[in-house]
LOLUMGU-596868 format. One line per field, with one value per atom (N, C-alpha, C): atom name; z negated, x negated, y. Coordinates in nm, 3 decimals, padded with zeros to 5 digits. Atoms other than C-alpha are relative to their C-alpha. Example, Ala and Ser with C-alpha at 12.3 -4.5 7.8 and 13.67 -1.06 7.14 Angstrom:
BEGIN
site [N  CA  C  N  CA  C] $
Z [00.000  -00.780  00.000  00.006  -00.714  -00.073] $
X [-00.089  -01.230  -00.090  00.082  -01.367  00.077] $
Y [-00.119  -00.450  00.120  -00.119  -00.106  00.109] $
This chain:
BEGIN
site [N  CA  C  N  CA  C  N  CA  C  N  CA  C  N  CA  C  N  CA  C  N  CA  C  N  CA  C  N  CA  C  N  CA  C  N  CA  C  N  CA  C  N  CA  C  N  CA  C  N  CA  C  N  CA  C  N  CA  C  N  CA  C  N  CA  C  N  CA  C  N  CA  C  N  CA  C  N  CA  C  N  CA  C  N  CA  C  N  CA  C  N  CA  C  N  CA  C  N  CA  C  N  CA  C  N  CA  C  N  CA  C  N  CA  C  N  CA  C  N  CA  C  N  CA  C  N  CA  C  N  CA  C  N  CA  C  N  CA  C  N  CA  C  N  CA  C  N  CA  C  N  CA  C  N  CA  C  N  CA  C  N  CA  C  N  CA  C  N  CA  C  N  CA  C  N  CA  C  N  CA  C  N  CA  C  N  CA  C  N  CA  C  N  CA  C  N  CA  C  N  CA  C  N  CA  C  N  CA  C  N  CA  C  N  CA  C  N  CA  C  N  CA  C  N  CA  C  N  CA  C  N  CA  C  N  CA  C  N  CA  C  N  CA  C  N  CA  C  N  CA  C  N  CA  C  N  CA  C  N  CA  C  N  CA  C  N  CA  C  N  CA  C  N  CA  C  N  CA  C  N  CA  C  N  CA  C  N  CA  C  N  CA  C  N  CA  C  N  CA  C  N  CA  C  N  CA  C  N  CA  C  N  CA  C  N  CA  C  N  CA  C  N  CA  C  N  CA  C  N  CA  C  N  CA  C  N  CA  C  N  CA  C  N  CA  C  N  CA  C  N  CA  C  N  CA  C  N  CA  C  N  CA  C  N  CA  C  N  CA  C  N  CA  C  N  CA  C  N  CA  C  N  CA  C  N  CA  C  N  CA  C  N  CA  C  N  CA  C  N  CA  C] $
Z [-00.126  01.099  -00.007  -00.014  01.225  00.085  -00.115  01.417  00.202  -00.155  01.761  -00.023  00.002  01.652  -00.020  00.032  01.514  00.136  -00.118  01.868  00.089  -00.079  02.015  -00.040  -00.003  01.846  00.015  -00.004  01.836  00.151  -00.180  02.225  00.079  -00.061  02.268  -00.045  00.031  02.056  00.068  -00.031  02.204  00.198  -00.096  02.569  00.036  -00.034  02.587  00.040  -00.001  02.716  -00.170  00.100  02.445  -00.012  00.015  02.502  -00.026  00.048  02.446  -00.150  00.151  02.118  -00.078  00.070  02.009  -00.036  00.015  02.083  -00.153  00.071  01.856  -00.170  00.144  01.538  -00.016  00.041  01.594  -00.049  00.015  01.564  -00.132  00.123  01.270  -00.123  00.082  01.095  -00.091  -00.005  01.140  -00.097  00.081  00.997  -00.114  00.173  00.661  -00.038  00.031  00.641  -00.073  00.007  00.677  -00.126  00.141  00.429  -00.099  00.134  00.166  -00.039  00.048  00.188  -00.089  00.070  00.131  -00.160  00.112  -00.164  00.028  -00.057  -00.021  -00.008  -00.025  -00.022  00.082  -00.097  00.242  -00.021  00.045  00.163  00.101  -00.087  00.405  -00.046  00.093  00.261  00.064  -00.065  00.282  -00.045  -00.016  00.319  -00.072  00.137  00.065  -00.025  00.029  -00.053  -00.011  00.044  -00.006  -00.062  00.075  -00.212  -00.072  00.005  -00.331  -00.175  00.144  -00.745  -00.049  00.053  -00.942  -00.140  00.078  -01.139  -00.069  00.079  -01.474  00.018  00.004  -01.545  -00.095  00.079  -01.709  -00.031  00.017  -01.813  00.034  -00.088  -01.630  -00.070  00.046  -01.776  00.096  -00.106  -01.546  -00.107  00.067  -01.703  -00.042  00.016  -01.666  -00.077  00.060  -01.859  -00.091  00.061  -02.086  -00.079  00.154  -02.354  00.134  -00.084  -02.007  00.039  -00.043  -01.962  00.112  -00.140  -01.598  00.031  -00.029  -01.553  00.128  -00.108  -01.269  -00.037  -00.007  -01.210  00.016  00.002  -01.216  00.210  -00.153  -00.829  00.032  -00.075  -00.572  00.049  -00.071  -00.448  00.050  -00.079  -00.169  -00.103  00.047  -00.315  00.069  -00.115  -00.145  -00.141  00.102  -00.368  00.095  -00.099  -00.183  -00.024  00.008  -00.154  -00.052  00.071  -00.292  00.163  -00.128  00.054  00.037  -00.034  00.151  -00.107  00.087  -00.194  00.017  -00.056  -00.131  00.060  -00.117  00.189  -00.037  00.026  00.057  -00.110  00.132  -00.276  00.104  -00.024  -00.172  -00.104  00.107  -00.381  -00.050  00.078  -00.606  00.023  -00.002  -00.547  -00.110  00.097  -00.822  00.060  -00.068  -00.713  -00.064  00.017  -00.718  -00.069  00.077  -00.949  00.029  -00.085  -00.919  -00.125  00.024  -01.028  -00.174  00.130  -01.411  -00.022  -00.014  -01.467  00.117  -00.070  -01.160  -00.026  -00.019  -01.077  00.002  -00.005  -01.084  00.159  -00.105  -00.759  -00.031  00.030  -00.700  -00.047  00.017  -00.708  -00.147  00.112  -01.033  -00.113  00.025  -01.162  -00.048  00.006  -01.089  -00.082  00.040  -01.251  -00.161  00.151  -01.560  -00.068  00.069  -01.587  -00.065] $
X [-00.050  -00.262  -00.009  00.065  -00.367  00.137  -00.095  -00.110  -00.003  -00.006  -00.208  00.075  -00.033  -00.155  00.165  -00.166  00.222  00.069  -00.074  00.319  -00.055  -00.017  00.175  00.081  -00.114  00.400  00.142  -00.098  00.659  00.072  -00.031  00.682  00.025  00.007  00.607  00.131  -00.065  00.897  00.139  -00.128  01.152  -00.016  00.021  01.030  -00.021  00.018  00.943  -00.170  00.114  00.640  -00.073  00.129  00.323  00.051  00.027  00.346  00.148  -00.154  00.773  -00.032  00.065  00.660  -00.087  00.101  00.392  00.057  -00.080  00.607  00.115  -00.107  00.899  -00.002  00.074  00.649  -00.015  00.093  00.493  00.143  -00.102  00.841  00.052  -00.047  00.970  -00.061  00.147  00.623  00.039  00.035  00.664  00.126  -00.116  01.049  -00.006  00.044  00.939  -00.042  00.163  00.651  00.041  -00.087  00.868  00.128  -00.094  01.165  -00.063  00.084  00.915  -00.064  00.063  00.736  00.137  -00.098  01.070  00.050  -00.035  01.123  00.141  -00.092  01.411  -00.052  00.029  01.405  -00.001  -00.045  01.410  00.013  -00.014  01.550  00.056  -00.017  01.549  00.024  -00.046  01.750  -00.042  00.014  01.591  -00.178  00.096  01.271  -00.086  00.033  01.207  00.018  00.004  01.191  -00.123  00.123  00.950  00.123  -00.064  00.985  -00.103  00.077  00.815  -00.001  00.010  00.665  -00.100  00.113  00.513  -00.139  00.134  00.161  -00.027  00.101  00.098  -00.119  00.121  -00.213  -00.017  00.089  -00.447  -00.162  00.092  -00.793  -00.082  00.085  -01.046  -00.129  00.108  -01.387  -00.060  00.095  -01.672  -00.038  00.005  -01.770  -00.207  00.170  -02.159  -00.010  -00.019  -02.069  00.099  -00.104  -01.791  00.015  -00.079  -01.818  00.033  -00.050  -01.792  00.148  -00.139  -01.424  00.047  -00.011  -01.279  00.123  -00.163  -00.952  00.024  -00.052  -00.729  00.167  -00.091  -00.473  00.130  -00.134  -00.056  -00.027  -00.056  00.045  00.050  -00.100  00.286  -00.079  00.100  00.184  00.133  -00.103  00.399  -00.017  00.022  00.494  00.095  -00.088  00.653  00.036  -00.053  00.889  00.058  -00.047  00.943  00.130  -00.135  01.295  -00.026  -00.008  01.388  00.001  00.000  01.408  -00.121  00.155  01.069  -00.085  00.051  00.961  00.016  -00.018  01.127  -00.074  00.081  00.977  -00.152  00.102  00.638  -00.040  00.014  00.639  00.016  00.009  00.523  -00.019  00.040  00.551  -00.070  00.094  00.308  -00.062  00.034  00.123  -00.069  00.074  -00.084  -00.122  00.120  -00.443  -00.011  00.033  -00.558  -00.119  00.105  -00.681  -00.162  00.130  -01.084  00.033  00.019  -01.164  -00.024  00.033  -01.215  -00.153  00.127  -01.604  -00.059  00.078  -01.688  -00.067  00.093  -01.986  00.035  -00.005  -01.999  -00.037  00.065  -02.093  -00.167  00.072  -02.432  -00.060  00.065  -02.419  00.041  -00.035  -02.226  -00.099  00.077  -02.500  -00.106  00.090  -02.739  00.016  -00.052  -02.559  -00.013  00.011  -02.536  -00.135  00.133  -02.927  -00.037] $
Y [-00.053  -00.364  00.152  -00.134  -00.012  00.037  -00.074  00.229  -00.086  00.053  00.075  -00.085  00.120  -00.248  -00.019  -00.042  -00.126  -00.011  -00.052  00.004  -00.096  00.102  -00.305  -00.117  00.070  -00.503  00.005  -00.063  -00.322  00.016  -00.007  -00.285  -00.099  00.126  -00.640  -00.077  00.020  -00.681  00.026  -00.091  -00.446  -00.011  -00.021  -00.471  00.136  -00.114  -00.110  00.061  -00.068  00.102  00.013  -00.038  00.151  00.125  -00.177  00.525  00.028  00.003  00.543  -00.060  00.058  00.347  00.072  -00.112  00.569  00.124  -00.119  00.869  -00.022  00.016  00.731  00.002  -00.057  00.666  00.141  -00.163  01.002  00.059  -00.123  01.193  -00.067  00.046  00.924  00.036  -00.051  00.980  00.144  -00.123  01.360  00.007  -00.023  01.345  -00.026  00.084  01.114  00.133  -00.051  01.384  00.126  -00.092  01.710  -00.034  -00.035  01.596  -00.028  00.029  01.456  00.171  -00.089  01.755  00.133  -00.081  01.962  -00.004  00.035  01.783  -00.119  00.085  01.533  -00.146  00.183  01.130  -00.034  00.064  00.935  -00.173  00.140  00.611  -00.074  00.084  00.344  -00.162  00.120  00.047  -00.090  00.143  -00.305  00.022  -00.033  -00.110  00.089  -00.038  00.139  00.157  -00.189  00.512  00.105  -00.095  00.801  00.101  -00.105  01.107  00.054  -00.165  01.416  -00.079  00.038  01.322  00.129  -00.127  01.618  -00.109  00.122  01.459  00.132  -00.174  01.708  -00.009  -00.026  01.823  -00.097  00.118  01.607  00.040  00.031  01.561  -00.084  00.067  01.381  -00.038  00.000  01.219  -00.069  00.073  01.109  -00.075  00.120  00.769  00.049  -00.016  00.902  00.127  -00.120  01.212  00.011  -00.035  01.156  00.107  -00.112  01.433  00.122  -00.070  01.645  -00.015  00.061  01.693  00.113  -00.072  01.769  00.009  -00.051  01.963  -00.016  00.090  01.797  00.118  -00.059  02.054  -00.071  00.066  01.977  00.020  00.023  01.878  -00.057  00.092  01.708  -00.065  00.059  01.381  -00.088  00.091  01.176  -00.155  00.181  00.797  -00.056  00.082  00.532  -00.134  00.142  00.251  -00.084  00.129  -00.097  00.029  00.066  -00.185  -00.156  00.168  -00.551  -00.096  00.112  -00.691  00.015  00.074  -00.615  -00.028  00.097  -00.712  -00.132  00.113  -01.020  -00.119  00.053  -01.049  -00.009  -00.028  -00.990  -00.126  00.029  -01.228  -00.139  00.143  -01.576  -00.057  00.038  -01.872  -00.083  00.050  -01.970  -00.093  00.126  -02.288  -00.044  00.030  -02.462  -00.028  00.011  -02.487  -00.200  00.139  -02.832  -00.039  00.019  -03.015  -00.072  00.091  -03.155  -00.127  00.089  -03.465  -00.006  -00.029  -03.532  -00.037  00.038  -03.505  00.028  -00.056  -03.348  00.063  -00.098  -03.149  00.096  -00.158  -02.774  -00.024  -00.043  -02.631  00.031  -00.050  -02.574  00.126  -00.111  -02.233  00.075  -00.030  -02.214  -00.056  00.056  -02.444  00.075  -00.083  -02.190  00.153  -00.133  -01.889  -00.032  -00.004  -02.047  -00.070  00.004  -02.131  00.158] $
């Protein structure tokens, strides 16, 4: 789901105008955006936490160049931690795939992979 798609559900949800909906992200967006950047949390219980993380410096190797080594300066980078409720919500459970037959065939095309 893309931003439109947000504020079309969201509207369809709430009975409100698209464009009252759009407006309401844009300014929520902008508030996350602004205290993260300050350095501040914003923790939205259920749902989760942004917040400002400093990343040291490091060392970098291109895989086609390794003895080349590529300095990756220290910097701030926004992160976002679920909450347990939309983990929760998110964590479906498990099924066991089903079993085939005993002595079935391969697929053909697995057939072919392993000529």
């Amino acid at each position: 789901m893309n931003k439109s798609g947000l504020v079309a559900e969201v509207a369809k949800r709430t009975d409100r105008n698209k464009a009252e909906i759009a407006r309401m992200i844009d300014q929520t967006m902008a508030v996350i955006r602004e205290t993260v950047a300050r350095g501040e949390r914003v923790s939205l219980v259920g749902f989760g936490t942004f917040e400002k993380r400093r990343r040291n410096r490091r060392v970098a190797r291109n895989p086609r160049q390794p003895d080349v080594p590529i300095p990756v300066p220290a910097r701030d980078v926004p992160t976002f931690s679920p909450g347990e409720a939309f983990k929760q919500g998110v964590v479906a459970k498990r099924r066991r795939p089903a079993r085939g037959k005993a002595g079935a065939r391969t697929s053909p095309r697995r057939a072919r992979a392993k000529r």
